[in-house]
C-alpha positions in Angstrom: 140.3 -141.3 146.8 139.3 -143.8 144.1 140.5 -141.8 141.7 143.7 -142.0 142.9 143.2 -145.4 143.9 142.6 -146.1 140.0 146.0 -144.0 138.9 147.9 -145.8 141.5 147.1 -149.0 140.2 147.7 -147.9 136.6 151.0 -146.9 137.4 152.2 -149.9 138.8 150.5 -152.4 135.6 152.5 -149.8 133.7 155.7 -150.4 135.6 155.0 -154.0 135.7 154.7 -153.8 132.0 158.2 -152.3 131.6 159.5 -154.8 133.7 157.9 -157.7 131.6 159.5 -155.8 128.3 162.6 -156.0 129.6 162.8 -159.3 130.9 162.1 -160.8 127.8 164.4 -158.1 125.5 167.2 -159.5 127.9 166.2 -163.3 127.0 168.9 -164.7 124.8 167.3 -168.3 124.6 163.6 -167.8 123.1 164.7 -165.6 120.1 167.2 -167.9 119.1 165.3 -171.6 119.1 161.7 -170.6 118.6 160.5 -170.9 114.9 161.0 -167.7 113.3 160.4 -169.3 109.8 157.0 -168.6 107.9 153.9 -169.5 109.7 151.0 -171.0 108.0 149.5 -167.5 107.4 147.1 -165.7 109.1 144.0 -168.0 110.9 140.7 -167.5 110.3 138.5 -165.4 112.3 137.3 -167.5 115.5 133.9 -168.5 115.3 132.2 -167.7 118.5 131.6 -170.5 120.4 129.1 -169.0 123.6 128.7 -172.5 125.4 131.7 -173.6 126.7 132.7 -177.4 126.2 130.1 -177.8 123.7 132.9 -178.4 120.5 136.7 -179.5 121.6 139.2 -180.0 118.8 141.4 -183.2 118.9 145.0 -184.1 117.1 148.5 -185.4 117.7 152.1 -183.7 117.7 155.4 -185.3 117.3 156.8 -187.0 117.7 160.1 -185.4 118.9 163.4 -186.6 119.4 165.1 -185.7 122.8 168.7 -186.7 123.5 170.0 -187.7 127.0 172.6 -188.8 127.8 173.4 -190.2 124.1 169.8 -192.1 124.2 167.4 -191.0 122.1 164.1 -190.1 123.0 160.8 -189.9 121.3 157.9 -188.2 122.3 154.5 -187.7 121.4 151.0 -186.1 122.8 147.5 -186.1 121.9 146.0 -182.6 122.4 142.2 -182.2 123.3 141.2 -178.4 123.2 137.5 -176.8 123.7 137.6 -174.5 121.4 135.1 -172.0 123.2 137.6 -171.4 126.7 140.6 -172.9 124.8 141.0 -175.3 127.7 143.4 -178.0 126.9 144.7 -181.4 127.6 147.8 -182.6 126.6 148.3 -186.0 127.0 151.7 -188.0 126.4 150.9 -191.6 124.0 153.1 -194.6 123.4 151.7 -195.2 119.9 148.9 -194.2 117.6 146.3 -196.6 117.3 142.9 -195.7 117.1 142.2 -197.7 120.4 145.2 -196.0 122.6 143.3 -192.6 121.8 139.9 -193.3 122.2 140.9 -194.7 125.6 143.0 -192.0 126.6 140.2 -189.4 124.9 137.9 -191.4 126.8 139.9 -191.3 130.6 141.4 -187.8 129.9 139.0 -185.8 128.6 135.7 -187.6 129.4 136.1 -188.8 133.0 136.5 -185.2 133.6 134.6 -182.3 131.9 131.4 -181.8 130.0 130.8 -184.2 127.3 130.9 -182.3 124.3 128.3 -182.0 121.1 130.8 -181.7 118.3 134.6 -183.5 117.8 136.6 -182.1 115.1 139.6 -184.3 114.3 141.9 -185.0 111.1 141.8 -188.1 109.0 144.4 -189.5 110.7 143.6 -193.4 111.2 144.2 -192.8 115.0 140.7 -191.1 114.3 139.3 -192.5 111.6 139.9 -196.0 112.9 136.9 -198.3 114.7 137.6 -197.6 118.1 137.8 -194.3 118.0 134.8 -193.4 115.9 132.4 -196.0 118.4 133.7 -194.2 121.5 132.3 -191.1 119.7 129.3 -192.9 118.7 129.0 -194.6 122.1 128.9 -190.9 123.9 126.7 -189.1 121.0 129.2 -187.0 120.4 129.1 -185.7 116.1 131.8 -186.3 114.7 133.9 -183.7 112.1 136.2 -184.5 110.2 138.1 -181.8 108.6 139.4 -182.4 105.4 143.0 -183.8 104.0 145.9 -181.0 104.4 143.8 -177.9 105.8 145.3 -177.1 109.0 143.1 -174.2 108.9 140.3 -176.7 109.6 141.4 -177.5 113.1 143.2 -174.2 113.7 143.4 -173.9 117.5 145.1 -177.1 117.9 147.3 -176.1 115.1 148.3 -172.7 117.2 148.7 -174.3 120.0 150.9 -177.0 118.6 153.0 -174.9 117.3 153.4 -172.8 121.0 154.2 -175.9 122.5 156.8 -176.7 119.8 158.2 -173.3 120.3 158.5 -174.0 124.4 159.7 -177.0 124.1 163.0 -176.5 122.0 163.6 -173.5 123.9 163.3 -175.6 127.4 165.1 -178.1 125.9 168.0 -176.0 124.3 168.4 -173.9 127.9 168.1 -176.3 130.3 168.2 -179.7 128.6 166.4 -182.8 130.4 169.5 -185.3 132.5 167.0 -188.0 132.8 164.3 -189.9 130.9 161.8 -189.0 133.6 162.9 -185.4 133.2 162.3 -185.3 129.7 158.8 -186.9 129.9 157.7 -184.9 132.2 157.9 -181.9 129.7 154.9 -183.3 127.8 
C-alpha cells in the first residue's frame, strides 16, 4: 500500500513537472526581456553558513526608470539578504544617504529578525558614511567591507539583484504599471 502510495505520488510530481515545462516553453514574454547577455561568470562556491541570521549581505539596485503615462519614474531598493537561509528584504529608498539606510537597515531588518554577527556591504558611501557605520557599531554588529569592483565579494545580493532585474522588465514589458502606485508597488 505504501508502495503504491509512493509511485502514485511520483507520478503526479512527474506530471506536475510536464505541466510546469510547458507552461513556461509557451511563455513568450520572459525569453524575450530577461537578460540573456553574459553574466558575470560563474559564483563562487557558497560558503556554508550553519547558523542562520548570523551574516546578512547588504547593497542597493537601481535605480530604474518606469514610464507611466509619459512620467518618468525612478526607482530604487536596498536589499538586505542572510546569506545562510537567503532570506531577504527589499526595501524601496528615496535617496542614498548614509543616514536613510541605516534607518531603514535599522527599522527593516533590525526591528524584526536576529541581530546579526557579520554585515558585508560595498564601499558605497551610503555604507561607508557615519551613520551607517555607528548604527553598525551601536548594535556590535562587524563590519565587512568587500573590496572596490568585486561583485564576487557580495555574490548573493549580486544574484539576486540580477533575478529581480530580470522580473521586473518582464512584469513591466507584459503588463506595464497605469499608475505611480502601481509601479511602486513592484519594488
Amino acid at each position: 500500500s505504501r508502495l503504491y502510495d509512493s509511485l502514485r505520488s511520483l507520478a503526479w510530481f512527474a506530471g506536475m513537472r510536464r505541466r510546469i515545462d510547458a507552461y513556461i516553453h509557451s511563455c513568450d514574454t520572459c525569453p524575450r526581456y530577461k537578460d540573456h547577455g553574459p553574466g558575470h561568470g560563474e559564483l563562487l562556491p557558497r560558503q556554508d553558513v550553519s547558523i542562520p541570521f548570523e551574516e546578512i549581505a547588504a547593497d542597493l539596485i537601481g535605480p530604474w526608470s518606469i514610464d507611466i503615462n509619459g512620467q518618468t519614474l525612478q526607482i530604487q531598493a536596498l536589499t538586505i539578504v542572510d546569506t545562510a537561509t537567503t532570506l531577504a528584504e527589499i526595501i524601496r529608498i528615496e535617496d542614498r544617504s548614509s543616514q536613510q539606510i541605516a534607518n531603514l537597515f535599522n527599522n527593516n531588518w533590525l526591528a524584526c529578525y536576529p541581530r546579526p554577527l557579520r554585515c558585508i556591504f560595498n564601499q558605497g558611501g551610503e555604507f561607508t558614511g557615519c551613520p551607517f557605520q555607528s548604527m553598525l557599531i551601536q548594535n556590535r554588529i562587524q563590519q565587512v567591507p568587500t573590496i572596490v569592483k568585486n561583485p564576487q565579494a557580495n555574490a548573493v545580493c549580486e544574484s539576486m539583484h540580477r533575478t529581480i532585474k530580470d522580473s521586473l522588465r518582464t512584469i513591466c514589458h507584459s503588463t506595464p504599471p497605469q499608475t505611480v502606485a502601481t509601479a511602486i508597488e513592484l519594488v
